[in-house]
C-alpha positions as CSV (number, residue, x, y, z in Angstrom):
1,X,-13.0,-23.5,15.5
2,X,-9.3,-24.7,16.0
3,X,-6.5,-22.8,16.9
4,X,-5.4,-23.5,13.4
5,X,-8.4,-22.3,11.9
6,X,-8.4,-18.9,13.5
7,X,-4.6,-18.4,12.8
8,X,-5.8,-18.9,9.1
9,X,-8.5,-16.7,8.8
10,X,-6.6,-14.0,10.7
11,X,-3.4,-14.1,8.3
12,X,-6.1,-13.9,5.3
13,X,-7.6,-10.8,6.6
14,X,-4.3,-9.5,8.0
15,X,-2.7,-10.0,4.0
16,X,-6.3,-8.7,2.6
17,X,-5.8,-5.6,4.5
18,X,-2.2,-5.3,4.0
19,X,-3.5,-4.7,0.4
20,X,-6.6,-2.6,0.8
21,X,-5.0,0.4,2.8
22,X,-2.7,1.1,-0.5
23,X,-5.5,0.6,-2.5
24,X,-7.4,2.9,-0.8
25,X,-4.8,5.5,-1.9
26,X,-4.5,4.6,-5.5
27,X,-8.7,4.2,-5.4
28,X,-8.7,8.2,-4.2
29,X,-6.5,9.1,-7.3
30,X,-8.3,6.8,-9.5
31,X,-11.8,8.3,-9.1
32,X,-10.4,12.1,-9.4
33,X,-8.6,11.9,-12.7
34,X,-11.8,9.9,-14.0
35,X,-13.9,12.5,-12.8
36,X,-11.0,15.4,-14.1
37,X,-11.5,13.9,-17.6
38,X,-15.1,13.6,-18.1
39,X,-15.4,16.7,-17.0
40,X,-12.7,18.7,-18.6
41,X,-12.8,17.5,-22.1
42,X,-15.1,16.2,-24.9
43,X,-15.3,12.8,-24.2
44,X,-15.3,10.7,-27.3
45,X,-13.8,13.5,-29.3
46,X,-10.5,14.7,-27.4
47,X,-9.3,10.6,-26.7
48,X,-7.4,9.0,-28.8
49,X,-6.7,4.9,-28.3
50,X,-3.9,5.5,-25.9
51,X,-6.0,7.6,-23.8
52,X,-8.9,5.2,-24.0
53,X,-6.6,2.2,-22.8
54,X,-5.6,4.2,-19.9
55,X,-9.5,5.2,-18.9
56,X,-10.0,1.5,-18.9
57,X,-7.1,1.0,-16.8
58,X,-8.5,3.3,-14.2
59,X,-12.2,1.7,-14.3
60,X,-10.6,-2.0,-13.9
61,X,-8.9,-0.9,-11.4
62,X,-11.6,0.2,-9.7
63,X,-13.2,-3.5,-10.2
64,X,-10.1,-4.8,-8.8
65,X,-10.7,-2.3,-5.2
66,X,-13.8,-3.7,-5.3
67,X,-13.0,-7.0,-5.7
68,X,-10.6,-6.1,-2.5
69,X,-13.2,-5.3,-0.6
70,X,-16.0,-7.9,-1.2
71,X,-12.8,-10.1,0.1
72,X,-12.6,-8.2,3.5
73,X,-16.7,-8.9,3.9
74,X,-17.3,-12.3,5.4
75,X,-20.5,-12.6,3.6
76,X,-21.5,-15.2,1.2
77,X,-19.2,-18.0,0.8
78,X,-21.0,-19.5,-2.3
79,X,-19.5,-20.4,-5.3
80,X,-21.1,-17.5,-7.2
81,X,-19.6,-14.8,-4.8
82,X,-16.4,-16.9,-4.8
83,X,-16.3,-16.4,-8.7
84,X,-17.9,-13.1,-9.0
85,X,-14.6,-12.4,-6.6
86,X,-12.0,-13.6,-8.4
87,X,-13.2,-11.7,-11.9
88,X,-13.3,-8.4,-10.2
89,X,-9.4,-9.0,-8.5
90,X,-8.2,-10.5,-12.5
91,X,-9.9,-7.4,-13.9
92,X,-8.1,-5.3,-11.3
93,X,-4.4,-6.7,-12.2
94,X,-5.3,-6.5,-16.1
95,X,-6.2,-2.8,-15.4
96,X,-2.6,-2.6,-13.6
97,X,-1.2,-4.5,-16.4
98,X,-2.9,-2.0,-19.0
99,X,-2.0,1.1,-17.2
100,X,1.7,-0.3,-17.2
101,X,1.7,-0.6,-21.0
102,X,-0.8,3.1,-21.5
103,X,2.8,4.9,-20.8
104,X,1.8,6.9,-23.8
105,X,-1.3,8.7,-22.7
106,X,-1.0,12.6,-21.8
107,X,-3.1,11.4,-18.3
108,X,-0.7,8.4,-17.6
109,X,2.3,10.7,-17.3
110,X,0.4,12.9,-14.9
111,X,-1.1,10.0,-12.9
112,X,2.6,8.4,-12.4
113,X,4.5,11.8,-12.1
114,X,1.8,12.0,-9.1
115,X,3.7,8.5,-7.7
116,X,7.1,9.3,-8.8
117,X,8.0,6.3,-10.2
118,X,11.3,7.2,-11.4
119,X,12.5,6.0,-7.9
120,X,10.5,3.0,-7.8
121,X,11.6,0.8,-4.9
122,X,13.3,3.6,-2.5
123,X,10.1,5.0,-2.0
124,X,6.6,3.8,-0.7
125,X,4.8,4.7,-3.4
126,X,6.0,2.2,-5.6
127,X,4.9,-0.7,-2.8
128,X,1.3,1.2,-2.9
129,X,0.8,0.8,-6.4
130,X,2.3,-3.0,-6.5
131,X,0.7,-4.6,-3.4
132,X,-2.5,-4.5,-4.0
133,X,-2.0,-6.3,-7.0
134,X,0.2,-9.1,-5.4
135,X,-3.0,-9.2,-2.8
136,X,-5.0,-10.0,-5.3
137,X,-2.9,-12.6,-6.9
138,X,-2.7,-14.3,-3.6
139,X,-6.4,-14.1,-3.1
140,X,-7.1,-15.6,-6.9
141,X,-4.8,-18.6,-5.9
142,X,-7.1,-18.9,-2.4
143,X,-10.6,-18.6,-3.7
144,X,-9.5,-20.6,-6.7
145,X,-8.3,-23.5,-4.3
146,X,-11.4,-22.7,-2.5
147,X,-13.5,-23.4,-5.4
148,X,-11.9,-27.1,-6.5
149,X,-12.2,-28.4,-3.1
150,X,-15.8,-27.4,-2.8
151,X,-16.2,-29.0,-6.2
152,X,-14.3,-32.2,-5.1
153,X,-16.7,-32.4,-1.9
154,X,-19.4,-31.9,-4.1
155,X,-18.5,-34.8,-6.9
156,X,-17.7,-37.0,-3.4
157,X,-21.1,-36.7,-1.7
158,X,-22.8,-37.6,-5.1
C-alpha cells in the first residue's frame, strides 16, 4: 500500500468517526423516547400523523447510525454491501430531513428542547445533530464513486 493510499483510508475513517461519536449521542436519545412512547401510550390510538412522522424519523435515523457504523467495519467491499450502505446513510438524512419538518409533534418539542436548538450554532449540540448527517453525505458521494468505477472496471475487462 502507498503512502497515498493509507493517508486516504485514514482521513475516511478519521471523517467516519468524526461523525459516529455525535451519533452515538443522538442514537442514546433516539432509542429512549422510542422506547418512552411504546411504552407510555396506546400505540395506534394516542398518535396522530404528526406524531407518526416523527416515530419514523427516529427509526430512520436509527438506519442512518447504522448505516454509520457498517461504514467504520472494513468488511465486505462488494457491491451489495456498498449499496446496502448507502440506503441505510440516505434513509438516515431523510429521517433528519423528516424530524426537521415533524416540528409539530408533542415528542419533537421534547426531543429538541432536550438539544436546545434555540441557540443553534453557539452551542455543540447543534454540530451533534448536523454532523452526522454531513458524514453521511460525504460517504454517499464515496461509495457512490466507489460503485461506478467498479462498474467501469467491470464493463472494461469484458
Amino acid at each position: 500500500m502507498t503512502k497515498c493510499a493509507v493517508r486516504k483510508k485514514i482521513l475516511k475513517y478519521v471523517i467516519i468517526v468524526a461523525g459516529f461519536i455525535p451519533a452515538n449521542y443522538l442514537l442514546f436519545f433516539a432509542v429512549l423516547l422510542l422506547i418512552g412512547n411504546f411504552a407510555n401510550s396506546d400505540f395506534p390510538k394516542d398518535y396522530d400523523f404528526e406524531d407518526m412522522k416523527f416515530l419514523l424519523s427516529l427509526i430512520l435515523g436509527i438506519f442512518g447510525y447504522v448505516g454509520l457504523f457498517l461504514s467504520i467495519i472494513p468488511l465486505i467491499e462488494k457491491k451489495w454491501f456498498l449499496i446496502v450502505k448507502i440506503i441505510c446513510l440516505i434513509s438516515g438524512i431523510l429521517g433528519f430531513m423528516l424530524f426537521l419538518g415533524s416540528g409539530d409533534s408533542d415528542f419533537s418539542e421534547s426531543f429538541i428542547s432536550l438539544f436546545n436548538f434555540k441557540k443553534y450554532i453557539k452551542d455543540w449540540d447543534w454540530y451533534a445533530f448536523v454532523l452526522p448527517n454531513v458524514v453521511s453525505i460525504i460517504l454517499i458521494v464515496y461509495y457512490g464513486y466507489k460503485l461506478i468505477q467498479n462498474h467501469k472496471v467491470r464493463q472494461k475487462t469484458k
